[in-house]
N, C-alpha and C positions, 0 to 999 in steps of 0.2 A: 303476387304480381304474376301477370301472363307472362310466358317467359316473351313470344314471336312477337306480343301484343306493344311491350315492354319496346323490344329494339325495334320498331316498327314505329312509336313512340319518338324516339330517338334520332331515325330516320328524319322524319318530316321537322322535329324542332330544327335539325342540322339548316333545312332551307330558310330558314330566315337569315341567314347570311349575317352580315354588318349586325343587324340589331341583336344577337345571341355570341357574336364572338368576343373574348375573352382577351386580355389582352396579349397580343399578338408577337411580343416583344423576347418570349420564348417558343424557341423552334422545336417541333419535333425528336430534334436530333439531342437534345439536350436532357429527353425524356426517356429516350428506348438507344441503347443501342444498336443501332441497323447492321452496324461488322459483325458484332457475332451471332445475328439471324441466321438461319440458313438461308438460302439462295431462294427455293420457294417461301419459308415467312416471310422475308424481307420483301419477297414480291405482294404479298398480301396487305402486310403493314404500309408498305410505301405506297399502296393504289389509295390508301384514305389518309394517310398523311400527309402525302405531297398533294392531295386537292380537298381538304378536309375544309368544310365550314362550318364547324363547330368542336372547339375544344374548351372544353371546361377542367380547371387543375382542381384540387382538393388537398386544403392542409390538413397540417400532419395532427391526429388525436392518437390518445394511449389507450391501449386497450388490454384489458387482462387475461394474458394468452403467453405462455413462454412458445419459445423460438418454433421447439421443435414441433407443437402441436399448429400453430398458425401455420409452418408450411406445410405439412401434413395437409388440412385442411387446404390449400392454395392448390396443392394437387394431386387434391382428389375431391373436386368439387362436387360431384354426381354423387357418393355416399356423405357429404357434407350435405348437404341440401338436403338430401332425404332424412336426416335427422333433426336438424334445423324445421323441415315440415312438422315431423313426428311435434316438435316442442312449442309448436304452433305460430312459426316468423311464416310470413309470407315470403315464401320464396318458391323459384320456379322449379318445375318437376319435368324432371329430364330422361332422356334416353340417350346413353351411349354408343357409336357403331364402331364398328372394326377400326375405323382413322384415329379415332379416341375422340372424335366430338362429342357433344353432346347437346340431342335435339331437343324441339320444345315436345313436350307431348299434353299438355295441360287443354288439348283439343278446343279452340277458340277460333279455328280456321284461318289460323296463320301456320308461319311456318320459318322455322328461322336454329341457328346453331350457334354454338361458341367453341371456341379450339384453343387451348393454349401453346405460346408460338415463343416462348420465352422462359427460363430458368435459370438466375444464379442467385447466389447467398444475396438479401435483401431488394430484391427485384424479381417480379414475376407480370408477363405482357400476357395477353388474351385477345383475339381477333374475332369479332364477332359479324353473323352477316345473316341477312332474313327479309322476309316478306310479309306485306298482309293484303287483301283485295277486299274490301267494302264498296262503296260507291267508287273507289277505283282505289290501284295496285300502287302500295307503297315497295320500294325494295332500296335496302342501303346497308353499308358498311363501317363498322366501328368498330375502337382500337381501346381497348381500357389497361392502364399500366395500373400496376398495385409495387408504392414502395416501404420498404421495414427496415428498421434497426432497433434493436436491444435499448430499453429505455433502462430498469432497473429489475432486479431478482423476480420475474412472473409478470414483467409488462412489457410492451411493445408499442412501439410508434409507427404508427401507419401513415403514408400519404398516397397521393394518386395523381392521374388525370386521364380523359379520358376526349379521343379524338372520333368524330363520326361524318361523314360523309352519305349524303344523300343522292340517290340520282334520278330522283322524278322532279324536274324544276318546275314543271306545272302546279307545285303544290307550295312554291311560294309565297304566292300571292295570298293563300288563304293562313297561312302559318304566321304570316306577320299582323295577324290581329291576335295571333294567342302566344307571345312569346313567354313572358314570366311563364304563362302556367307549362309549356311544354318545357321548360330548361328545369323546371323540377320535375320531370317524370323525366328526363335527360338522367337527371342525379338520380334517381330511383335506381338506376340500372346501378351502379355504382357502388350503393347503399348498397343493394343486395349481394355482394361479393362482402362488404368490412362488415354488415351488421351480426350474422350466422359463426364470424371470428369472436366479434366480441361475446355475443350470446352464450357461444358453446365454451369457450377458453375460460368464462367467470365460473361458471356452471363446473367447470375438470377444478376450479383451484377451492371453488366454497362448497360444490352440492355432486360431489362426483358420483354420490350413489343415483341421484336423480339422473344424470347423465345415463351412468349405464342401466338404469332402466327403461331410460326411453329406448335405447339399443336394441334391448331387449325385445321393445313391440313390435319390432318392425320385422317384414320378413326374412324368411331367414337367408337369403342371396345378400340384401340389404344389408343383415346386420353385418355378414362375414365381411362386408367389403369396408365394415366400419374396427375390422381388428385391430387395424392400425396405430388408430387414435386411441381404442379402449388398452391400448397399451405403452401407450405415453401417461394412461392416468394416475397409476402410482407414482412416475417420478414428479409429476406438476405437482402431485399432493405432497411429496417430500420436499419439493423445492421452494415449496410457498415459505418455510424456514431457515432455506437456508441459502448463500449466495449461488450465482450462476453465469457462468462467464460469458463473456459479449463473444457472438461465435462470430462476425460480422467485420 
């Protein structure tokens, strides 16, 4: 997936308003804690969720990943994805800058970032924001929550949701003849955040030498910023045996 192309994507499904929204009967506030945002997340989070037109949630699946390597993975998505590449997911390729974003670089002539804007034990937020200009400029803002608890010894339960805001209303009109198909290129964005957990966390508990080889191909900036997880791999391989306490 493009990474700008992707939430660009996003953008435009958000304008179909009514016809793409979700039901409405859970608030934001129920999903993200806004008190213990900082003062600037909160300002960022709050501009797409207090006028958001598109939220879609996602239930909870199990995925084979213990605790400590899915957040591992949660953040530090930039050498997550570049391994993920290496093992052949589609997923987008990034650039980091000094703020800790990280851009699209995947050169499709867009242009777009993610930041994450949230961390505690089983909840992690991410703010996302980008552009594209084709026969004209798309540009809009979305908010994807990622939520986890300990399911049993080397699983986890993942859920989500994920809110986006649009701000070209001009592009309404033409959005509401393609709604199914843009609310799943909505979920794509999504996807690409749980699929590279589940992918890589089966990969540490059944084939971890495949893992650290694919480590291994990659350059070597790349692989060093993958130390992290290549040292969580012995304990997921001892753990797959034995119990592991709910840290949660």
């Amino acid at each position: 997936m493009r990474t700008a192309s992707s939430i660009a994507l996003v953008m435009v499904a958000g304008l179909l308003g009514g016809a793409l929204w979700a039901d409405p009967g859970t608030p934001a506030e129920d999903a993200i804690p806004f008190g213990s945002l900082t003062e600037t997340n909160r300002a960022l989070v709050k501009g797409v969720t207090d006028h958001y037109t598109l939220r879609r949630p996602y239930a909870s699946q199990t995925l084979t990943v213990t605790l400590p390597q899915l957040e591992w993975m949660l953040d530090n998505l930039h050498p997550t994805w570049s391994l993920a590449r290496e093992l052949g997911l589609k997923v987008r390729a990034t650039k980091p800058d000094e703020q800790g974003r990280l851009w699209n670089v995947d050169g499709d002539g867009s242009k777009g970032y993610i930041t994450p804007v949230y961390r505690a034990p089983g909840k992690r937020v991410y703010y996302m924001e980008g552009s594209q200009k084709k026969v004209w400029t798309v540009h809009g803002r979305g908010v994807v929550v990622i939520n986890y608890e300990a399911a049993q010894p080397g699983k986890v339960k993942v859920s989500g949701a994920q809110f986006v805001r649009v701000d070209n209303a001009m592009m309404a009109a033409i959005t509401q003849l393609c709604g199914p198909l843009l609310c799943g290129m909505v979920d794509k964005v999504y996807l690409e955040f749980i699929e590279p957990l589940g992918r890589l966390g089966a990969l540490a508990a059944n084939d971890p030498t495949q893992l650290r080889g694919a480590m291994q191909r990659l350059p070597k900036p790349a692989a060093e910023g993958l130390q992290g997880l290549a040292e969580l791999l012995p304990v997921a391989a001892a753990a797959a045996n034995s119990p592991q306490p709910d840290r949660l």
